[in-house]
N, C-alpha and C positions, 0 to 999 in steps of 0.2 A: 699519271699516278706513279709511285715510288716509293719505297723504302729503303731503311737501313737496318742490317740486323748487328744487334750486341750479343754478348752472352746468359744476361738475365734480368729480368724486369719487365714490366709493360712499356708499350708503344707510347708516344708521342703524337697524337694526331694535330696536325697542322694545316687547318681549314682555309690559310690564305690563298688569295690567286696567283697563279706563273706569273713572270717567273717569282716573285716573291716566295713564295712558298719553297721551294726546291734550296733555293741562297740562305732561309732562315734553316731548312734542314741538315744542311752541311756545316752550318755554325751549331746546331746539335749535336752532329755524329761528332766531331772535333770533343765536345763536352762530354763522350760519352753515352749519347741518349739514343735510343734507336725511335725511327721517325715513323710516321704515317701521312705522307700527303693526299690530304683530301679536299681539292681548292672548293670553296662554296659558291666562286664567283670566275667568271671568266672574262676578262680584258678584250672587249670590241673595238682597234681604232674605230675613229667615226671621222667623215669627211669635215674638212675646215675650211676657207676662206683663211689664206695665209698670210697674218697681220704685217705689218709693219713696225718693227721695233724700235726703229728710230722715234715712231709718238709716243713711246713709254720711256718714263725713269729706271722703273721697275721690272722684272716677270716672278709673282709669287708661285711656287711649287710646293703644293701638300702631299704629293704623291709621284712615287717614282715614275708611276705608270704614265704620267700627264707627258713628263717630257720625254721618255722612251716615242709616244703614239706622238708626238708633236715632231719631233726628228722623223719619225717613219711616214707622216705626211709631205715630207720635203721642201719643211721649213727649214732655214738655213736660222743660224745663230748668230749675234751680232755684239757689240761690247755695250751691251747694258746687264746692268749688278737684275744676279739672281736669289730672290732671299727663298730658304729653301725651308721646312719640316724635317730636323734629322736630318743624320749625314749620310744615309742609304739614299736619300733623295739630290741629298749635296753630290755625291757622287755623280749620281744619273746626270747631272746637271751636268757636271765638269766632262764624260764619259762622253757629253752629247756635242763637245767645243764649248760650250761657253767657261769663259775665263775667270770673270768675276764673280762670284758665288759664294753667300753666306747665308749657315745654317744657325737656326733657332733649337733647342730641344726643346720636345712637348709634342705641342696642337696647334691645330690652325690657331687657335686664339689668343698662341702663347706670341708666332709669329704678326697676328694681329696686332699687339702690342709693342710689341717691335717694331714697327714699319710706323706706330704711330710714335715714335720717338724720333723717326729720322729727324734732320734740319730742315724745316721749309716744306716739309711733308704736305702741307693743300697746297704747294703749286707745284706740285708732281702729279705722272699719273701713270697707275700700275694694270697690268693684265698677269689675270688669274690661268693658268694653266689647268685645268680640270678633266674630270667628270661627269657625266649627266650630272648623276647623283652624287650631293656635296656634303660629307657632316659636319661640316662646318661653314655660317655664309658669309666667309672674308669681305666679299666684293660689297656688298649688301652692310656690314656693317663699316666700312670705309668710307661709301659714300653717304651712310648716318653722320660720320663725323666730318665729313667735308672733305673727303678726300677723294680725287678720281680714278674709276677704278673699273675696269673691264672684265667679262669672265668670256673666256674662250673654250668650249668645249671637244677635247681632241678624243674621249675614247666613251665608252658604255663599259660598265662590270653587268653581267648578266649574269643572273644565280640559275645553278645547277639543278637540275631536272630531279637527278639522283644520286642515291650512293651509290660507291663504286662496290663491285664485289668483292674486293681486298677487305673493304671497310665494314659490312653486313658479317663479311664471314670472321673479323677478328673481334668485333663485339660480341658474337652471336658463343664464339670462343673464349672470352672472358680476359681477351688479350693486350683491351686499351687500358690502359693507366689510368691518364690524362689527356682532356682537350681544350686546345689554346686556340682564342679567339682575339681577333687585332681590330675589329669594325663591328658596328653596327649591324650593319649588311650584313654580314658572314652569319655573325650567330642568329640573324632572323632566318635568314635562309638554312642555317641547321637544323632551327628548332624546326620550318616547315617541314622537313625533310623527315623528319622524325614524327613528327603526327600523321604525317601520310604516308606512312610506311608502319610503324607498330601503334598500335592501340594502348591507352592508356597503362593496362596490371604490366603490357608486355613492355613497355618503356621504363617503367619503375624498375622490374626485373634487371634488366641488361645497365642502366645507368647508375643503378644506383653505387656498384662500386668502382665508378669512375669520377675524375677531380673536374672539373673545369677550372681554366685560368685565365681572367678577361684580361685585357688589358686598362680598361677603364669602366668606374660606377656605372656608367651609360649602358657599357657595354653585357657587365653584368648583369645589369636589370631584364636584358633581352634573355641571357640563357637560366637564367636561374627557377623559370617555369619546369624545367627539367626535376627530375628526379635524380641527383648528383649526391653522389657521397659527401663531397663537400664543393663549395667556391668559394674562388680567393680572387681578387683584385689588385692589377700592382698597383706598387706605392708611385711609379713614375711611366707616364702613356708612352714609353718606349719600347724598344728590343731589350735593352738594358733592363731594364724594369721586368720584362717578363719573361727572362733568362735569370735573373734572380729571384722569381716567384720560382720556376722550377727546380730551381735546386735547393731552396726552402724546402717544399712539397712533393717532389718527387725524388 
């Protein structure tokens, strides 16, 4: 857990997991914003069986964390094209050796489409770089359209028990602004967090004059059981997107 402090305003709470979280905080302080990291989710490598990459064309990455926990199992990198989710993940990719690497912005789905554009794409065949848990099922609809296409699971996100007491005691002080959510996952695991911890009048009380800011409809729909002053949704499923939600709104 971490903060940053400005001179006036309310917090920033920023429910992604490490290192995510921390990296989106410091492209805040830089804009001004002072942070509150409170990951929802925590990054478990998980053991793998260490593919061989010469039987792929491809390796799809929706998440930075896949290939960080795929390097840290002591896979080695090889010269096949990495198509990546955003360039936080292009990065990881390139940060990990591999040389060839090209990002899509969006969603897996956007990346989806993408891969079904290549040349000759059904006599290719890709491996998925993952998570248990996927919000999007790339591999699954590749192989709907005829394409071959493997998922390899390298890590677990595991939701938090609890909040931290930075975060009880700046709510309970009328100190968050704004809470920004990037997953699914995240914001289930907040709301759980919040029903098992204050009771219905005592929830309305403390949320209602704070924003939330999803990054997607999807995402939305998980926190908006809340009692929020208001939500907003960006117009585009990236950082970009909900860096310019916040300076809209906050």
């Amino acid at each position: 857990m971490g903060f940053w402090v400005r001179d006036m305003g309310g917090y920033v709470v920023i429910t992604r997991p490490q290192p995510d979280a921390n990296d989106y905080a410091l492209e805040l302080k830089a804009e001004g914003y002072q942070c509150l990291v409170e990951p929802m989710l925590r990054i478990d490598p998980m053991p793998f069986e260490i593919p061989n990459l010469s039987d792929y064309d491809g390796v799809l990455v929706t998440s930075a964390n896949a290939v960080d926990c795929y390097r840290r199992g002591g896979a080695d990198v090889a010269t096949v094209t990495v198509y990546c989710v955003g360039k936080h993940s292009a990065q990881a990719a390139r940060d990990a050796g591999f040389d060839d690497v090209f990002s899509v912005d969006g969603t897996g789905a956007d990346l989806l489409m993408h891969v079904l554009t290549l040349d000759d794409v059904k006599d290719k065949r890709f491996l998925h770089l993952c998570g248990r848990h996927i919000a999007f099922p790339i591999v699954g609809k590749l192989n709907e359209a005829g394409v071959a296409a493997d998922m390899l699971v390298v890590y677990e996100a595991v939701q938090a028990a609890v909040f931290s007491d930075d975060f009880v005691r700046y709510l309970r002080d009328g100190k968050i602004e704004v809470v920004t959510f990037f997953s699914k996952r995240t914001a289930e695991a907040f709301v759980d967090l919040v029903r098992e911890n204050f009771n219905e009048s005592e929830s309305e009380a403390l949320f209602s004059g704070i924003k939330s800011l999803s990054i997607s409809t999807a995402v939305l729909e998980c926190v908006r059981v809340l009692a929020w002053d208001a939500s907003h949704v960006s117009d585009t499923p990236d950082r970009a997107g909900m860096l310019a939600l916040l300076q809209a709104y906050v």
